[in-house]
N, CA, C and O atoms as CSV, one atom per row, in Angstrom:
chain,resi,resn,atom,element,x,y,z
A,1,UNK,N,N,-1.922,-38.098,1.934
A,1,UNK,CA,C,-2.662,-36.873,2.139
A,1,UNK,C,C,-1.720,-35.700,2.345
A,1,UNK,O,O,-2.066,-34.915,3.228
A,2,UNK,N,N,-0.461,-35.403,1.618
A,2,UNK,CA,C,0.270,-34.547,1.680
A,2,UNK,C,C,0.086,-33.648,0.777
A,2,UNK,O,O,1.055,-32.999,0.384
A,3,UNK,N,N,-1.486,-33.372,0.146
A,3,UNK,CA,C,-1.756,-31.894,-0.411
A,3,UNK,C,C,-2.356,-31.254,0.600
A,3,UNK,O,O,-2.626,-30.086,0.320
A,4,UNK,N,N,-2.681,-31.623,1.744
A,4,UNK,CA,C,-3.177,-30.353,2.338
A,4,UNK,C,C,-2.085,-30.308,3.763
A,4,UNK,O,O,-2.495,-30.766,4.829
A,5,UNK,N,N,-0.449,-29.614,3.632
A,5,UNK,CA,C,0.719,-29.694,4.072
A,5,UNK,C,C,0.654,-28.298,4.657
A,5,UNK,O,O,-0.294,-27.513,4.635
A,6,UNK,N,N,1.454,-28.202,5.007
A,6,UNK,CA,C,2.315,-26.685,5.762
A,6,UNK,C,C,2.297,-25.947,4.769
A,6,UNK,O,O,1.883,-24.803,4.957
A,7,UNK,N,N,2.850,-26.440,3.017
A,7,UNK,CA,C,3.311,-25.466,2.223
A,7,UNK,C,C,2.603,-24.903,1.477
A,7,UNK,O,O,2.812,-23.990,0.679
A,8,UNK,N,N,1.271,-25.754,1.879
A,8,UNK,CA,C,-0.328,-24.931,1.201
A,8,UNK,C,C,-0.350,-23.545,1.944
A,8,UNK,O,O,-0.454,-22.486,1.324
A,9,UNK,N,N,-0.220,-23.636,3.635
A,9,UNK,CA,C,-0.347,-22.035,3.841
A,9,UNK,C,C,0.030,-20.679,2.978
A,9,UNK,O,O,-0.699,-19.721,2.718
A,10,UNK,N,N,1.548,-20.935,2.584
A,10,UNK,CA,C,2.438,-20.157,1.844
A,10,UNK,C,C,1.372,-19.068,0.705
A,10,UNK,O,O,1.291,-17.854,0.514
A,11,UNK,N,N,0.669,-20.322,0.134
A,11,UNK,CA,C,0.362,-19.788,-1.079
A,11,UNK,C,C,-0.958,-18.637,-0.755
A,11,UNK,O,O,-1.408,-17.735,-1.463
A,12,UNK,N,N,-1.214,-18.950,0.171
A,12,UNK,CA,C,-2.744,-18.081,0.659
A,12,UNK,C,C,-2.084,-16.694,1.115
A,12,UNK,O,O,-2.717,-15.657,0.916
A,13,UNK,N,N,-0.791,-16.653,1.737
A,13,UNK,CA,C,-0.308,-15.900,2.036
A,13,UNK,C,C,0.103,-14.751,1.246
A,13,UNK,O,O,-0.179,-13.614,1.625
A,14,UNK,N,N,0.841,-15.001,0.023
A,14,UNK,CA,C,1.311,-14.862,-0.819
A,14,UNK,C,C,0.274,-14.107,-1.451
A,14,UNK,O,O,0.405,-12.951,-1.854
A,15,UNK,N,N,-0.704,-14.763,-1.519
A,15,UNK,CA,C,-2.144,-14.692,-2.415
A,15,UNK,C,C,-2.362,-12.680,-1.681
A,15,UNK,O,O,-2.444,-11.536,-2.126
A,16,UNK,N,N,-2.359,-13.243,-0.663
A,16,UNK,CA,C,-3.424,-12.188,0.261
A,16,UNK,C,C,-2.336,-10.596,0.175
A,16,UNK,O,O,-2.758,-9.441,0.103
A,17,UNK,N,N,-1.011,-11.014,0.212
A,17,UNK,CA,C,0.126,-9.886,-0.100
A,17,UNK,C,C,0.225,-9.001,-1.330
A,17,UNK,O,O,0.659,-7.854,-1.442
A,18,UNK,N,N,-0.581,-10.299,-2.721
A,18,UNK,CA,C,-0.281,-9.879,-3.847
A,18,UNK,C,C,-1.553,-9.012,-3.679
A,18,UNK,O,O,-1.496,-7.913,-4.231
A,19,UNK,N,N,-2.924,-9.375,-2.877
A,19,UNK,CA,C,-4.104,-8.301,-3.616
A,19,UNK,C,C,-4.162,-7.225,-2.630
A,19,UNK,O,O,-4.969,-6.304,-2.762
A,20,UNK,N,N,-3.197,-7.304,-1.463
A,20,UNK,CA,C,-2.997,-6.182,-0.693
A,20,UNK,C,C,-2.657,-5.245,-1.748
A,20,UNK,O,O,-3.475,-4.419,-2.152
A,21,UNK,N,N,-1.090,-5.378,-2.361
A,21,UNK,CA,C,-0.233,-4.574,-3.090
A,21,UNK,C,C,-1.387,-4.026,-4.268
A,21,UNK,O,O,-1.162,-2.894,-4.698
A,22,UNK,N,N,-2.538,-4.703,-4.791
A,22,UNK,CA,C,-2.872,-4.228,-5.851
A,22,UNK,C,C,-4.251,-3.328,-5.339
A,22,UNK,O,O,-5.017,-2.698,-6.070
A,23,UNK,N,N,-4.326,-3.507,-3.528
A,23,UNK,CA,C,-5.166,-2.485,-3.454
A,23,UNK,C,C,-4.484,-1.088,-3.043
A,23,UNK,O,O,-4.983,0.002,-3.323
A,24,UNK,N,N,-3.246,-1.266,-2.321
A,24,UNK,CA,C,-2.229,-0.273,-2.401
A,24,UNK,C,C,-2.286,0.401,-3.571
A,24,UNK,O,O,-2.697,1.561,-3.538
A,25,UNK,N,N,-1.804,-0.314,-5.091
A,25,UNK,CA,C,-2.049,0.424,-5.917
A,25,UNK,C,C,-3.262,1.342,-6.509
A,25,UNK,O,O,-3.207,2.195,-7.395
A,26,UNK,N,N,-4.340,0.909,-5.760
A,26,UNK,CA,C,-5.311,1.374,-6.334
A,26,UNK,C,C,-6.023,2.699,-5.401
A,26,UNK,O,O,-6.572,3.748,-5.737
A,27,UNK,N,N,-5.736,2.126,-4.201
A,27,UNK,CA,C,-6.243,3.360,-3.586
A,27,UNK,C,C,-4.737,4.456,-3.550
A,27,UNK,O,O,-4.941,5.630,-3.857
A,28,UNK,N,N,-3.413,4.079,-3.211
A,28,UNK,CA,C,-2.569,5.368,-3.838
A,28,UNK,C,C,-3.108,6.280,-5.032
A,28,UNK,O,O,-3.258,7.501,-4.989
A,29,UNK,N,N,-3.346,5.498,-6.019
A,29,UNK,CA,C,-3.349,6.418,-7.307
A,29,UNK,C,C,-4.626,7.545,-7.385
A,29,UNK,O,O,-4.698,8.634,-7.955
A,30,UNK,N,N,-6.005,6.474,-6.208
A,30,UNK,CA,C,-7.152,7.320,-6.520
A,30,UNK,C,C,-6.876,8.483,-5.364
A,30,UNK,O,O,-7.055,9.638,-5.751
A,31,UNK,N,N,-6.432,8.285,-3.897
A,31,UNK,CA,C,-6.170,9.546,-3.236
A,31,UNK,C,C,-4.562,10.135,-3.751
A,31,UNK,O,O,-4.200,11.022,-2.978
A,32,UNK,N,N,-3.786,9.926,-4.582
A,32,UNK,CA,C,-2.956,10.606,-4.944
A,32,UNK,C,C,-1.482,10.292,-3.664
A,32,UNK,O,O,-0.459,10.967,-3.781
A,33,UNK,N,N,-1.591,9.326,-2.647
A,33,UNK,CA,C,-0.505,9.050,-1.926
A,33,UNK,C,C,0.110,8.871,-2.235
A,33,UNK,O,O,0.113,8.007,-3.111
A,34,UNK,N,N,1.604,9.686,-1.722
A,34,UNK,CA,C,2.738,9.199,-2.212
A,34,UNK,C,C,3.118,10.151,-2.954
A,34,UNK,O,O,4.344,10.262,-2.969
A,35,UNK,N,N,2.418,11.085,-3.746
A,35,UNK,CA,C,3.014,11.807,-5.108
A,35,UNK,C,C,3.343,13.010,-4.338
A,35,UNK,O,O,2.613,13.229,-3.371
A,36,UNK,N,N,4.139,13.698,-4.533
A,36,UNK,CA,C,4.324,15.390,-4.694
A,36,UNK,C,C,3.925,16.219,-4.833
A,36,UNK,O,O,4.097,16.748,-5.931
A,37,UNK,N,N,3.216,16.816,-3.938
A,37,UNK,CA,C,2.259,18.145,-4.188
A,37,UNK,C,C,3.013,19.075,-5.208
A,37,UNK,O,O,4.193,19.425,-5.243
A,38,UNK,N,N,1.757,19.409,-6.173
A,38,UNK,CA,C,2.112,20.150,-6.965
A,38,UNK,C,C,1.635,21.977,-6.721
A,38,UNK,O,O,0.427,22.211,-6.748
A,39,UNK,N,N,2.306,22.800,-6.566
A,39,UNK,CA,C,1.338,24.341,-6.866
A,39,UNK,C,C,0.854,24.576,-7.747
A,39,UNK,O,O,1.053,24.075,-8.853
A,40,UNK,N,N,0.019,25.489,-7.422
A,40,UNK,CA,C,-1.137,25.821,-9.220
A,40,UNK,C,C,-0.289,27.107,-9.484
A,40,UNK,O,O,0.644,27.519,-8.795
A,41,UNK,N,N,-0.815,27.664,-10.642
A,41,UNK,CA,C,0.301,29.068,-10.666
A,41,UNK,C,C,0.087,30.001,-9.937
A,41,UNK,O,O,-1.090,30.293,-9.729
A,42,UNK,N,N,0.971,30.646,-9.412
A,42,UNK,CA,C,1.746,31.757,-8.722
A,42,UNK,C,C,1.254,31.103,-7.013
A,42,UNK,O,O,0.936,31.695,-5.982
A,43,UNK,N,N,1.384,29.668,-7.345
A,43,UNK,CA,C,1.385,29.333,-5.624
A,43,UNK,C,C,2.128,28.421,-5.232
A,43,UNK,O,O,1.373,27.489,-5.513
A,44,UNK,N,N,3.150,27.862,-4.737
A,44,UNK,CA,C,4.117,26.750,-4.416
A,44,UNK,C,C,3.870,26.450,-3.379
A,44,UNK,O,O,3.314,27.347,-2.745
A,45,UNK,N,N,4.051,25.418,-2.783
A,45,UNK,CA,C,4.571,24.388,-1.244
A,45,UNK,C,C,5.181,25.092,-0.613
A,45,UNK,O,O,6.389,25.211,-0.816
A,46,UNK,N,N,4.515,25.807,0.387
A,46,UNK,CA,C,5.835,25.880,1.755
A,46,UNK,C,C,7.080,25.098,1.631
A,46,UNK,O,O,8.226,25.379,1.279
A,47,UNK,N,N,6.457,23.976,2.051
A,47,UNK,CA,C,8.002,22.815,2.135
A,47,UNK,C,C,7.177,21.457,1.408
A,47,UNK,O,O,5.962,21.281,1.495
A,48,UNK,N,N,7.918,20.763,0.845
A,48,UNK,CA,C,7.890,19.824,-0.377
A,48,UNK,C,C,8.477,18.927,0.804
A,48,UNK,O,O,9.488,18.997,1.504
A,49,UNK,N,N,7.131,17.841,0.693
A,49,UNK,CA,C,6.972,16.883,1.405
A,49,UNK,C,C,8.705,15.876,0.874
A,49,UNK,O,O,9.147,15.832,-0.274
A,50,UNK,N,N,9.270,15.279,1.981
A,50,UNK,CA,C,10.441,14.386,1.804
A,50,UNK,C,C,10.134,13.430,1.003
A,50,UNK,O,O,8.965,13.154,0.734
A,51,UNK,N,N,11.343,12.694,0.436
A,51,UNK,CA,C,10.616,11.377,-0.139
A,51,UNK,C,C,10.621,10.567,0.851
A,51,UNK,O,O,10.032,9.567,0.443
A,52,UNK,N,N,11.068,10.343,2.348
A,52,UNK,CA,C,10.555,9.402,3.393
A,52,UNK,C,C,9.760,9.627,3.924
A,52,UNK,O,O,9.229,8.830,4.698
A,53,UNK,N,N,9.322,10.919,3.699
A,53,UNK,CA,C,7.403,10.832,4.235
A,53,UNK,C,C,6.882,10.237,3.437
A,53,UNK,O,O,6.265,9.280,3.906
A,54,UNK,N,N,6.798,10.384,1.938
A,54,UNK,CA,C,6.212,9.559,0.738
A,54,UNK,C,C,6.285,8.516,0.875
A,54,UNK,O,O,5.399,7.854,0.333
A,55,UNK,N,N,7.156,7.910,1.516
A,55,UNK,CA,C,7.834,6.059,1.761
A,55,UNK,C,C,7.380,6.021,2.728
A,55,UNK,O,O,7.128,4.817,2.751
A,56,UNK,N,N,6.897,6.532,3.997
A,56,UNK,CA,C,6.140,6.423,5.071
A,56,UNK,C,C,4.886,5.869,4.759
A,56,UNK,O,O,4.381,4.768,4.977
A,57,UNK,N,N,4.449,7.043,4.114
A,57,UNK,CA,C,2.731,6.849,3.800
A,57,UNK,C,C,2.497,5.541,3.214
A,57,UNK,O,O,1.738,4.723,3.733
A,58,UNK,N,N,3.175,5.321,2.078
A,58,UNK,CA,C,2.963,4.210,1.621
A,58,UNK,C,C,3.083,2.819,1.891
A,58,UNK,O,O,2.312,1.961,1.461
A,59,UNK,N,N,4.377,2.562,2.841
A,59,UNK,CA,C,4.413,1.731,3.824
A,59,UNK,C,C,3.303,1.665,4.903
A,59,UNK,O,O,2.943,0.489,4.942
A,60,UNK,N,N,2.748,2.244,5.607
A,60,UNK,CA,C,1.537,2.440,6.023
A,60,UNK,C,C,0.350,2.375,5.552
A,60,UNK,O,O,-0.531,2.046,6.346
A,61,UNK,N,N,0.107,2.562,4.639
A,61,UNK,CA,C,-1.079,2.279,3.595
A,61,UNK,C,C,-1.057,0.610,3.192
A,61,UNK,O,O,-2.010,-0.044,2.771
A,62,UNK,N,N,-0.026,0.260,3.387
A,62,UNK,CA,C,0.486,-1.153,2.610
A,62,UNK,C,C,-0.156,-1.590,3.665
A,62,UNK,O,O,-1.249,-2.059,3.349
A,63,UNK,N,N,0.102,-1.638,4.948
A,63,UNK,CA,C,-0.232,-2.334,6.206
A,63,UNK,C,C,-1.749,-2.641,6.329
A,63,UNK,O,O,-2.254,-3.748,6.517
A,64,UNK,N,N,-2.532,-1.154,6.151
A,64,UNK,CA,C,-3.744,-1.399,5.788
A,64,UNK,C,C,-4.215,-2.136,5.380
A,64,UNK,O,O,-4.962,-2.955,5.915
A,65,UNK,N,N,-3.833,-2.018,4.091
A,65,UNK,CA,C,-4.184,-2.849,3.006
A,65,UNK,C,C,-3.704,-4.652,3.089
A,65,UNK,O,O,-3.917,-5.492,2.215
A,66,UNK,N,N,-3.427,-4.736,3.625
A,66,UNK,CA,C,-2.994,-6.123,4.253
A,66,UNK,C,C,-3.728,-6.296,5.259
A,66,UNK,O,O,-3.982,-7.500,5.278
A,67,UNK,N,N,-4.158,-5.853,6.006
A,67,UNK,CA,C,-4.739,-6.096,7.070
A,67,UNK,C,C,-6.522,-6.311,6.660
A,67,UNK,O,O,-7.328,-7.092,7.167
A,68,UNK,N,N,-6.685,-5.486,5.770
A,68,UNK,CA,C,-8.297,-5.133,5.163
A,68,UNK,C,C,-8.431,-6.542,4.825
A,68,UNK,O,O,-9.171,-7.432,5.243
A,69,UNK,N,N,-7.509,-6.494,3.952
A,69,UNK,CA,C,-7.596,-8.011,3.023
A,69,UNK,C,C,-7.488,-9.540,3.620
A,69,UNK,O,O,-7.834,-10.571,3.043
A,70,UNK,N,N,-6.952,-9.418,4.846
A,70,UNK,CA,C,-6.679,-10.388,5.760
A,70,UNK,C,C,-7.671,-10.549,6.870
A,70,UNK,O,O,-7.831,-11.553,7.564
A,71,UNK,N,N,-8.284,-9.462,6.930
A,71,UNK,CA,C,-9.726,-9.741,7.811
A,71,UNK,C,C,-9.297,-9.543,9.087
A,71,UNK,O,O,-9.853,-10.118,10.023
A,72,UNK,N,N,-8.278,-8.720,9.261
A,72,UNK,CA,C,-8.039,-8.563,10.411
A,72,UNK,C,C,-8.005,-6.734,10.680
A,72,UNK,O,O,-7.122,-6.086,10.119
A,73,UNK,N,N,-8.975,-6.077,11.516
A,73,UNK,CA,C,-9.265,-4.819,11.507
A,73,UNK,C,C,-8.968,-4.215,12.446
A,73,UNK,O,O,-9.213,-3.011,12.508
């Protein structure tokens, strides 16, 4: 009875990381996280968000999204 082992966890894990990342991808792209505010014409950014705020957000969003998916809220 060594299919239902320790190394079965792995894969659920794994599982649950990969559809985190693909809800990461999905909600980044639909609220636009992560990207670079753009100005419309004759209006620019005060200050142009860092790229480690961008790597913030998204790291944070990731967490979410792991957590949503993991059932843990």
């Amino acid at each position: 009875m060594g299919s239902m082992d320790a190394g079965n966890c792995s894969c659920g894990a794994r599982r649950n990381e990969d559809i985190a990342l693909d809800l990461l991808k999905f909600v980044a792209a639909t609220a636009q996280v992560g990207r670079p505010a753009t100005g419309s014409t004759g209006f620019t950014a005060a200050t142009a968000p860092k790229p480690e705020d961008h790597i913030n957000q998204l790291l944070e969003l990731y967490g979410r999204c792991l957590k949503a998916v993991g059932g843990k809220a």
